[in-house]
C-alpha positions as CSV (number, residue, x, y, z in Angstrom):
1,X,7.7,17.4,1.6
2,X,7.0,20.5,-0.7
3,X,5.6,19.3,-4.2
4,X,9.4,20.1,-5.8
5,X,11.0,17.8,-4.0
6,X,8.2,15.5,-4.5
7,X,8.6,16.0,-8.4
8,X,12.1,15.8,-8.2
9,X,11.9,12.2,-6.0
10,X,9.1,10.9,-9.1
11,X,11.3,11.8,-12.0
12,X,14.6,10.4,-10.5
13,X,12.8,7.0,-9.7
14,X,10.9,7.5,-13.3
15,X,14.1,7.5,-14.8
16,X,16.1,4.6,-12.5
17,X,13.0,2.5,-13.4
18,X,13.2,2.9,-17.3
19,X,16.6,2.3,-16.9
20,X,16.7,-0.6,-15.5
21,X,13.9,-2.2,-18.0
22,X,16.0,-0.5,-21.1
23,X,19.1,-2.0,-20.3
24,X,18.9,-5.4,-18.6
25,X,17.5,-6.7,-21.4
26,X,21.1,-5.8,-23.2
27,X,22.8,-7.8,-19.9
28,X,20.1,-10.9,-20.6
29,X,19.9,-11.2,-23.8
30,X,22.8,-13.5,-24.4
31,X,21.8,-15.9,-21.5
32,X,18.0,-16.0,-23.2
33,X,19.4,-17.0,-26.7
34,X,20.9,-19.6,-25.0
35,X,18.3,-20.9,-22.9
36,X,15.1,-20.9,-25.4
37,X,17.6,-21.6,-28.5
38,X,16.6,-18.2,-30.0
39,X,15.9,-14.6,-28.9
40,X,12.8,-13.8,-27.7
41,X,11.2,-11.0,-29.5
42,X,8.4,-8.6,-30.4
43,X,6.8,-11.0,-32.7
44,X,5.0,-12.5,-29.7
45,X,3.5,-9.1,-29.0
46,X,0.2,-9.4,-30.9
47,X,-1.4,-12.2,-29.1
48,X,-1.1,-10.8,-25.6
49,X,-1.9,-7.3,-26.7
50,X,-5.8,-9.0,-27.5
51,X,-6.5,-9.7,-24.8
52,X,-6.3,-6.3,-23.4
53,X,-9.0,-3.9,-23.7
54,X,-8.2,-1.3,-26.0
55,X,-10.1,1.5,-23.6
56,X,-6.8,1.1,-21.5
57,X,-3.4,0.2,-20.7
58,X,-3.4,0.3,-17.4
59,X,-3.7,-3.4,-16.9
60,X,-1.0,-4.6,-19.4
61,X,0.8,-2.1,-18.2
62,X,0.8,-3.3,-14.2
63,X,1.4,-6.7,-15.4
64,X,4.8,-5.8,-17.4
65,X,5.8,-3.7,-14.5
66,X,5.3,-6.7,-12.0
67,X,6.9,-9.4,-14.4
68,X,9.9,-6.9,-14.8
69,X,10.8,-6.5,-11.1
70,X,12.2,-9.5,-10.6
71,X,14.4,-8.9,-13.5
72,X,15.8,-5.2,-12.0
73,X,16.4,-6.4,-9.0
């Protein structure tokens, strides 16, 4: 595989992948609200982001990658 197919490969699944996390959350949405009663937001943001070291995002951001897959798939 040369490196520009490689680059092509990365951004196609880059942007299938923010796809999928933009919109389903447009598709479940409804089906939340009705479940929990309200719409789960971004005011529950702060907590989680403590615990996190601020030197890096790299484990917040593997954990909101692997609770999403279930969701895209």
């Amino acid at each position: 595989m040369n490196s520009r197919t490689a680059v092509l490969a990365l951004g196609l699944t880059q942007i299938i992948g923010y796809g999928t996390l933009y919109y389903s959350f447009s598709v479940l949405a409804p089906a939340m609200a009705r479940e929990f009663g309200f719409l789960p937001n971004g005011s529950s943001a702060p907590s989680p982001s403590r615990c996190w070291p601020a030197a890096s995002a790299r484990p917040g951001s593997a954990a909101g990658s692997t609770g999403a897959a279930p969701v895209g798939s």
